[in-house]
Each structure stands twice: as C-alpha cells, then as structure tokens.
C-alpha positions as CSV (number, residue, x, y, z in Angstrom):
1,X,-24.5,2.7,13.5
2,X,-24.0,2.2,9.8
3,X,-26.9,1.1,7.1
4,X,-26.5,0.3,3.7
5,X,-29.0,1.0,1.2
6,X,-29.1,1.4,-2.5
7,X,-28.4,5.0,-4.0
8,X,-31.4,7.1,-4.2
9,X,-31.6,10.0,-7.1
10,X,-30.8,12.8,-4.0
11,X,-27.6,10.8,-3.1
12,X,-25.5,11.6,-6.0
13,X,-23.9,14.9,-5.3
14,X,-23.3,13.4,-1.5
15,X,-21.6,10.3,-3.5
16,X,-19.0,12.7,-5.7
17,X,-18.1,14.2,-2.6
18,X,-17.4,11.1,-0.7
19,X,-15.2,9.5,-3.1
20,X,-13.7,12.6,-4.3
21,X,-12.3,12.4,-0.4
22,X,-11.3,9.2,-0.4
23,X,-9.3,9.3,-3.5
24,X,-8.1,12.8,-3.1
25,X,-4.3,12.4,-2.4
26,X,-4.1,8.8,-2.6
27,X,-1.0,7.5,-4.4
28,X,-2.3,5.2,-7.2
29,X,-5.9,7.4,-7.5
30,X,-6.8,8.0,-11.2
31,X,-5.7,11.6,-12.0
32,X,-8.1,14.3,-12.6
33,X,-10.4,14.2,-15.9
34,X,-10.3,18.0,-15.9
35,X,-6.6,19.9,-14.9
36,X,-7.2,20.5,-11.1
37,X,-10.6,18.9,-10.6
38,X,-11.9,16.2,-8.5
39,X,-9.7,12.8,-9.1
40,X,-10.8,10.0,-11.6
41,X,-12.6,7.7,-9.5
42,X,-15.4,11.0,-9.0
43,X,-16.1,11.3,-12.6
44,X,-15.8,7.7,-12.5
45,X,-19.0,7.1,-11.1
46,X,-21.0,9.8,-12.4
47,X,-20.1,8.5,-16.5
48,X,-21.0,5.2,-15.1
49,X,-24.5,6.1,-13.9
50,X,-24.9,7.2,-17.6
51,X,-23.8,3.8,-19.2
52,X,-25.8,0.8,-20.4
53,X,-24.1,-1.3,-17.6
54,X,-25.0,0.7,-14.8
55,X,-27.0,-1.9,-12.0
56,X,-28.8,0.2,-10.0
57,X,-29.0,-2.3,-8.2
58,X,-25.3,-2.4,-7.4
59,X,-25.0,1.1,-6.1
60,X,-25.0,1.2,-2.5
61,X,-24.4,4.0,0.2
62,X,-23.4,3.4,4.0
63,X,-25.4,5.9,6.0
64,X,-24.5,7.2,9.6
65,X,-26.5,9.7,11.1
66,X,-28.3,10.8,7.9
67,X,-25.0,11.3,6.2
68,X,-23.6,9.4,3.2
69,X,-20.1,8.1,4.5
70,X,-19.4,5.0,1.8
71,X,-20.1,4.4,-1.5
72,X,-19.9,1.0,-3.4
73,X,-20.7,0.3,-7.0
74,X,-20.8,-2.4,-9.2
75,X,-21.4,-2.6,-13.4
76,X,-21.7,-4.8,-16.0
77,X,-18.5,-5.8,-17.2
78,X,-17.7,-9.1,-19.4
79,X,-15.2,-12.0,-19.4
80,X,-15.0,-12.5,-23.2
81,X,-18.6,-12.8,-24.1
82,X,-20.0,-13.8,-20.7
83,X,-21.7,-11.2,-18.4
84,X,-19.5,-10.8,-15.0
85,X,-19.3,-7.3,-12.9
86,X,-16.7,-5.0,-11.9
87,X,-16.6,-3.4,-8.9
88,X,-15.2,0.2,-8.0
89,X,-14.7,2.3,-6.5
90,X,-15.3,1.5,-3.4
91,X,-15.2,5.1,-1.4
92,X,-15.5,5.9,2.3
93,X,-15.2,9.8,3.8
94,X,-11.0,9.6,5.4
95,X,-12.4,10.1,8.8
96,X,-14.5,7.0,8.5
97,X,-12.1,4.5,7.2
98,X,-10.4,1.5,9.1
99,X,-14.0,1.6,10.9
100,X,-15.6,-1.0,9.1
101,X,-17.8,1.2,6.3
102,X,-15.9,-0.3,3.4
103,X,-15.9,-4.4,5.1
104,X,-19.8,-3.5,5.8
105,X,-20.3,-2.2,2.1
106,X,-18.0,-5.0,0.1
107,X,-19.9,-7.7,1.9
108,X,-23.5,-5.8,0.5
109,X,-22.3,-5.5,-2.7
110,X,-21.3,-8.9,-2.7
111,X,-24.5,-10.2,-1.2
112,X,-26.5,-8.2,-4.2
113,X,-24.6,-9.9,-6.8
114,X,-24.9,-13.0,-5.7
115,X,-28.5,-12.4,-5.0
116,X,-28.8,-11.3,-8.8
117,X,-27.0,-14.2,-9.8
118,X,-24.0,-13.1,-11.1
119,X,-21.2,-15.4,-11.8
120,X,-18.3,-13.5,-10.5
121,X,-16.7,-10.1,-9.1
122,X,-13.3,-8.6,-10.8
123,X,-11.5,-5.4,-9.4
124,X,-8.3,-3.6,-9.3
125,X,-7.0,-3.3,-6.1
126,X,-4.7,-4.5,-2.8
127,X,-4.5,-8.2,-2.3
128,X,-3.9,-8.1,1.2
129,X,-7.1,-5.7,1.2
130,X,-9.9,-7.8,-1.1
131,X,-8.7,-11.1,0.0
132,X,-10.4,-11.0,3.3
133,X,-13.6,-10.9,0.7
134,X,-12.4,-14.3,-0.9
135,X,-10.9,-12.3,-4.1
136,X,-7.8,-14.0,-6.0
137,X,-5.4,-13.2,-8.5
138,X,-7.3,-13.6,-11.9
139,X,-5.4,-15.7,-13.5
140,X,-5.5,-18.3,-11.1
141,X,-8.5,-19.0,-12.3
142,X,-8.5,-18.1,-15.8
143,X,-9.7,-14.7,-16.1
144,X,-7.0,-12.6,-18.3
145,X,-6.9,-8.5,-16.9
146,X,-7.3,-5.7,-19.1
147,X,-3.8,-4.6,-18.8
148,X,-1.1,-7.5,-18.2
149,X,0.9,-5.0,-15.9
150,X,-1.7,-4.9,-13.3
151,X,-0.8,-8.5,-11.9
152,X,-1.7,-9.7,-8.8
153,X,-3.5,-6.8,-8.3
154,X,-6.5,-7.5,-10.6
155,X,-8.4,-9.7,-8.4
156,X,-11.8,-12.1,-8.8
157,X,-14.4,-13.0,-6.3
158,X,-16.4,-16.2,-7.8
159,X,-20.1,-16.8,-6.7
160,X,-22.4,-19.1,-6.3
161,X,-23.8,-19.1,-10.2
162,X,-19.8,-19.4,-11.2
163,X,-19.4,-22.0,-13.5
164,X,-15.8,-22.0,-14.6
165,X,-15.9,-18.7,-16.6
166,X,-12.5,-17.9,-17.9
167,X,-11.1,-15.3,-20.7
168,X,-10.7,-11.8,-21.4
169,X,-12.1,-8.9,-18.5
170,X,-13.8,-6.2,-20.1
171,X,-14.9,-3.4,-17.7
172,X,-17.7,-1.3,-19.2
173,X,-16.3,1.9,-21.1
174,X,-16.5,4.2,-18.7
175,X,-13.2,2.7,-16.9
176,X,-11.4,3.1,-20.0
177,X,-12.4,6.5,-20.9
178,X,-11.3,7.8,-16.9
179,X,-7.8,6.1,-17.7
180,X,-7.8,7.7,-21.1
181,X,-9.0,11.1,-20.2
182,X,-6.1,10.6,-17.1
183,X,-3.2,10.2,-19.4
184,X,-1.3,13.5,-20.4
C-alpha cells in the first residue's frame, strides 16, 4: 500500500535518488548539470528547494513499506503577472512505475493546489499521459509556453479558483538554469 505525504527534511537524499532513476536513460530527460552526473531533473529539485517559489507544501513523496518510491513537486511559476504553479518532475523508482505511484501522486498534488487555491497547473509533458488528469494544450486556453517549440506538449490543468488567466508561462528560475546548464 502506497501513502502520500509531504517531504520531510530526512527525505531529500531518498528524493535525488528516486528521480535520478526515473530519469536516468529516459529519452527526452534533461542532460546532466555536471559531465556524467545524475540527469537534470535531480538537480532540478534540489535548486528548487532553494528558490523563493519552492511550496513546501507542494512536495510530496509516495511511501511503500518505509521507502520513498515517488516524488511530486510543484513551484510557483507565473502566467504574465498572475501567480499559477508548475509542476515537475514527477519521479517514481522504474520498478514501481505503471503501478499507479505517479496517478496516486498527480491526483495529491492536484488536490493540494486546489486546496491552496491556486488557479491553475502548467507542465511539460505527454498528452496522452496528463490528460487523464484533465491537462490541455495551453493554448487552448490562452496560456503562451516558454518555448513555442514545445507544442502540444506544454499542458494546463485549470482549478477551481481559475478565472480565465491567460498569457505568458514563466516557470521559476530554477527550470531555466537546468536547461541552460544542459546545453553544451
């Protein structure tokens, strides 16, 4: 049986380790910040925990017999001027995926923001993955992505508090210091 619960200060190394698995080998994971170290998404999380948009309340594990096996974060990010989140990574250990770690964690993390009252959800992702959770291509509703060449692909997940909230996506810096430290 999994639980999810927010990150506690003694799950962070667990948490590298878990998403280091899950994006290690993975076609469209962001490359390593240091030549042959853990990919992207790893030092992702841990520059995140440092930044002003870090929600603690946002960072959630999946534990299964005392073990970390998921991971799940999301930060503040803005459309134009307006607060919004972004979510990733989402992480779950190899052996545990297609089991229902990653549906039980998106569905948290989706909860707690609504719970917070957030407006809406934006990721970079699969369609055919995130639209299960009621996420959409951006722009059909307005929301312009960071990079026009992502498409489809950058997704939004309105709730409850959205009020037709449309513009610009800006992640918090983190994500663009992973993609600049990846190039190279």
């Amino acid at each position: 049986m999994v639980m999810i619960r927010r990150e506690l200060p003694d799950d962070i190394e667990a948490i590298r380790t878990v998403t280091a698995a899950a994006f290690r080998g993975v076609h469209r994971s962001a490359p390593p910040v240091e030549p042959g170290g853990d990919p992207g998404e790893a030092t992702l999380v841990s520059w995140l925990r440092d930044d002003p948009g870090w929600v603690a309340e946002l960072s959630l594990v999946a534990v299964e017999d005392e073990r970390i096996v998921g991971h799940v974060v999301a930060t503040r990010a803005h459309v134009d001027d307006q607060p919004a989140l972004g979510l990733g990574p989402l992480s779950v250990l190899p052996h545990r995926q297609r089991a229902g770690v990653g549906t039980a964690l998106m569905h948290a993390v989706l909860g707690a923001a609504d719970a917070l009252g957030e407006p809406l959800v934006a990721l970079l992702g699969d369609p055919a993955y995130y639209g299960r959770f009621g996420f959409v291509p951006a722009q059909s509703i307005g929301v312009v992505a960071p990079d026009s060449s992502w498409g489809d692909s950058f997704q939004v997940r309105t709730i409850t508090r959205y009020q037709g909230l449309t513009g610009r996506f800006r992640y918090a810096d983190p994500f663009e210091a992973v993609a600049s430290a990846g190039v190279g």
